[in-house]
N, C-alpha and C positions, 0 to 999 in steps of 0.2 A: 310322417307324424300325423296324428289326430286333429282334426279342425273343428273350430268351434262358431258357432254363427253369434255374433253381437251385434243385438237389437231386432228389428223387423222389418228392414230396407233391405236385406240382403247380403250384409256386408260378411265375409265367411272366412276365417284364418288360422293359422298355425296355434294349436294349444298351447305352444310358448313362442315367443315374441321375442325380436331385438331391440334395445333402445340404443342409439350411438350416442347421448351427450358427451358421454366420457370420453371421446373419440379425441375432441377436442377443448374442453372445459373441464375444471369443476377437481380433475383427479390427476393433477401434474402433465407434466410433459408426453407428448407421444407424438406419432410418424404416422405417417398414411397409410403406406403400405401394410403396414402392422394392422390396422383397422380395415383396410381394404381384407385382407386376407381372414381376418375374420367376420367379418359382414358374406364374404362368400362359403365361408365352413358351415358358416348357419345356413346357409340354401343347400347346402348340400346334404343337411342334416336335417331337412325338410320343414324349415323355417323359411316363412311366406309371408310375415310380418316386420315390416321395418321402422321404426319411429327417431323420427327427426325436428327440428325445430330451427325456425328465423333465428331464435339467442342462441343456439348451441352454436352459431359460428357469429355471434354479436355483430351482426346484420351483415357479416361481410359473404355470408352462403356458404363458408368451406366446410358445414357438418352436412349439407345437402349437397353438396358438389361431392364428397366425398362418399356420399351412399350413393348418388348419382352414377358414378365412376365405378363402382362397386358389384352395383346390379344393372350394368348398360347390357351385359349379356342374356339377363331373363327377365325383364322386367316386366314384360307381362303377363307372369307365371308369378308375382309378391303384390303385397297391396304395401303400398307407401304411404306414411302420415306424417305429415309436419303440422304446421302453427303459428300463427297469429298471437299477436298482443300485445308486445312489449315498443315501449316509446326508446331504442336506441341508438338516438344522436351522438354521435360522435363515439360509437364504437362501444359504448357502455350504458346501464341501463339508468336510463331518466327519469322512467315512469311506467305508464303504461298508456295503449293507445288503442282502443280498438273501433275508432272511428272509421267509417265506412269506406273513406277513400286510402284510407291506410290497408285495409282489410283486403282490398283488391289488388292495391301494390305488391303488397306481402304474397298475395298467392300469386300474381304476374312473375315475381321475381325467385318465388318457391319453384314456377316451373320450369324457368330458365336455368335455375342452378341445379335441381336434379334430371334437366333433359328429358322432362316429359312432356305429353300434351295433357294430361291431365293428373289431378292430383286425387287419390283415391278417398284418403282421410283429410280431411281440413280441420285443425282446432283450435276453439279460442284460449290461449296458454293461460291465462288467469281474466276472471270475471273484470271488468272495468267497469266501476260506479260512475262515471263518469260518462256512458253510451251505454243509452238504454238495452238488456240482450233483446229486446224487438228488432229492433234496429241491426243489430250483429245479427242474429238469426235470419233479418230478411235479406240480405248482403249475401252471407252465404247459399240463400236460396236461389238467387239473382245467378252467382258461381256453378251451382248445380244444374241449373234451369239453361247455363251457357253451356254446360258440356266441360269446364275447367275444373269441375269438384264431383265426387259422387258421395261423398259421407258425413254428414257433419256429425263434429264432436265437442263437448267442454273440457274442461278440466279444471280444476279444486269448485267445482261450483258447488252449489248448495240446492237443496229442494226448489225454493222460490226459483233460482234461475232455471234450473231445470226445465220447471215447470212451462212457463214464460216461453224460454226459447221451443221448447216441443211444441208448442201451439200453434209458432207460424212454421218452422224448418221441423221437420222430425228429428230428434237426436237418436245416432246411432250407437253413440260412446261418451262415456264418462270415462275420464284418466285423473287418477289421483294416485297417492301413494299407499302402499298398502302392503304390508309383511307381517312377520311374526312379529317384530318391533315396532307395528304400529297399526291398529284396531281403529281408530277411531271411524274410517270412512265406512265403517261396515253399518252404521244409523244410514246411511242413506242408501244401503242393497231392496229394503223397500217401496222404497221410490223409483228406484231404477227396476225392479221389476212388476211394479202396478204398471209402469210405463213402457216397456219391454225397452229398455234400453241394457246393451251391454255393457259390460268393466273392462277398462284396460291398468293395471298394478305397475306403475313404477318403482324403480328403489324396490324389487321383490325381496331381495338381499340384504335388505337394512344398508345399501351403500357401498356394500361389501363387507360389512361385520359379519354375519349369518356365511359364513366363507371359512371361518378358520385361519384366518389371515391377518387379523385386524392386529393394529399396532398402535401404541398412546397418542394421544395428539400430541405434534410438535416433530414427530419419526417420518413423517411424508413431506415430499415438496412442499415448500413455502404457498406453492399455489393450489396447493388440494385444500377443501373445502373443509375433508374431516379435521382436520388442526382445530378447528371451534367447533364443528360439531358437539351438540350437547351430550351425545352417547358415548365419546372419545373421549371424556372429560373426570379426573378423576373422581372415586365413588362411584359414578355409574360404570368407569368401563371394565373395572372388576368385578360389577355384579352382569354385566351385560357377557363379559371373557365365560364366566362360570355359566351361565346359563346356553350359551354357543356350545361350551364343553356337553353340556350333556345332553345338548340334541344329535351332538357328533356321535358319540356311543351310542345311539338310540339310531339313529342312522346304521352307523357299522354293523350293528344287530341285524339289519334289511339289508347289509351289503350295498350299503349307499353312500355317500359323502353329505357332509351335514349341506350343503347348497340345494341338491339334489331334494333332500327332506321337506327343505324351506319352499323348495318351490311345488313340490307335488301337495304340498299342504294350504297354499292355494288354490291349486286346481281343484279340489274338493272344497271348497268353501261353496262351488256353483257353476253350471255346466256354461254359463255366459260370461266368467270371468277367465281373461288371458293374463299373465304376467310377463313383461317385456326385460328382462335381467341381461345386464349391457357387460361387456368384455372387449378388452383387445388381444385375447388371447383366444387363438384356434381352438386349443386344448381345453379352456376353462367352456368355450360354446360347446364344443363334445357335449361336454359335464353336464352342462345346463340341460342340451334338447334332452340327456338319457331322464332327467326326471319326468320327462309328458308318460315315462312307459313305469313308471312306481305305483304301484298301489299300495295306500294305506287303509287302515285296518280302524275301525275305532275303537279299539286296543291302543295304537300307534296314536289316533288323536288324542285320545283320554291322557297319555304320556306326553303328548305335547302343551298340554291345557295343565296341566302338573306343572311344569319347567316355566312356562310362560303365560302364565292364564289370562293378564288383558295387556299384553304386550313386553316392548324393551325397557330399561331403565333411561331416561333423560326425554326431552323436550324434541320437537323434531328440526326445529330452528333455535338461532340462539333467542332470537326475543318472538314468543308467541302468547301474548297477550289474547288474542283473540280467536275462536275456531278459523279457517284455513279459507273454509268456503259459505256463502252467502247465496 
């Protein structure tokens, strides 16, 4: 597969990316092996990128023990990412925390649950008003400077922290969300490239609408997240079903699957952006890496900007009062 370089440190990875939250959070029940087995299809399909996170196993480590366990066989052939930030005492989320001796706990215990000696991507999982990003950014330099980190990254930040944190750490990666369902983080591609930082695209899928799969809220486990999702939600997920439909025909015209569409239409958005689109299925990773090899036409975008011109239908949380990042 094609690799892409994000930011100016070096850091250099798979055109598409895995995300595991789903492994264990967020999208009902599932098995390890299941997940194991597709965290290995992706390396074999020449994914080199892996992203994980302290909440995806609500601080108990089993989404990094399980990518851990995954890639014990070539792990110095993948770059691994996890993250910092969240305050979860007692198993659930409190708050947030990304005070300084917390920040070195988090990657102490990040490296003992995915059995490394070093952590490749370090990120702060949501900005904390609460510590200064000086302070965060110098923490992680401190991580970098020991030989336990080699990349620092943010995620949902905003210009100001960006800014800030690049001053004293260099940022390698910005991670936010970003699909055909959802534009907005595209105001900050000039910031991240006055600054050469690169993009990491999570949710590339819209969650897995943008799949052809999608089904009303209330149809999935009690504990999958889309039940309230605002996209899942009547009015929007019939305008959001019809607009999937005819990226799908638009797709089958290129002999693609609308997934395949959604994510080679990120990759053309910019030669520094990866998107990380998460499965526990072997089959559905196939699916994903074959879109790094789709070329679109802008023909095919002009038809996309048709169907979806500034995104999906609904909100991307249920209550977003405010922009995301700061």
């Amino acid at each position: 597969m094609q690799q892409r370089t994000l930011g100016r440190q070096g850091l250099t990875v798979s055109a598409i990316g895995y995300g595991s939250m789903g492994l264990t959070m967020a999208y009902g029940p599932s098995d390890e092996q299941t997940g194991i087995a597709a965290i290995r299809r992706a390396y074999e399909l020449g994914v080199t990128f892996f992203d994980t996170a302290e909440l995806y196993g609500w601080g108990t480590g089993s989404n990094e023990i399980l990518v851990g366990k995954a890639v014990k066989d070539f792990r110095d052939e993948v770059v691994l990412a996890t993250k910092f930030g969240f305050d979860l005492t007692g198993g659930k989320i409190s708050g947030l925390n990304s005070r300084p001796d917390n920040i070195r706990k988090v990657a102490d215990d990040s490296l003992r649950h995915l059995g490394v000696d070093h952590l490749d991507v370090l990120y702060q999982h949501r900005v904390d008003p609460a510590v200064p990003i000086e302070d965060v950014a110098g923490t992680v330099k401190e991580l970098i400077d020991a030989g336990k980190v080699r990349y620092f990254g943010l995620s949902e930040a905003g210009p100001r922290t960006i800014r800030k944190a690049h001053a004293v750490q260099p940022v390698s990666v910005l991670q936010t969300e970003y699909s055909l369902f959802e534009r907005d983080v595209e105001e900050l591609f000039p910031v991240l490239r006055e600054l050469g930082i690169g993009f990491v695209a999570y949710s590339p899928l819209g969650r897995g609408f943008i799949t052809g799969t999608a089904k009303p809220a209330g149809q999935y486990d009690p504990t999958d997240m889309r039940n309230a999702d605002p996209r899942w939600q009547p009015g929007n997920f019939e305008k959001n079903v019809s607009a999937v439909r005819k990226l799908t025909e638009l797709a089958a015209a290129k002999g693609a699957s609308v997934s395949q569409l959604a994510l080679a239409w990120i990759l053309t958005q910019g030669e520094d952006i990866v998107p990380i689109p998460g499965t526990r299925s072997p089959e559905r990773m196939a699916e994903n890496a074959g879109a790094a090899g789709l070329l679109l036409t802008e023909a095919d975008l002009n038809a996309v900007a048709e169907i979806l011109p500034t995104g999906g239908f609904g909100a991307r949380y249920v209550e977003q009062a405010l922009p995301m990042w700061v």
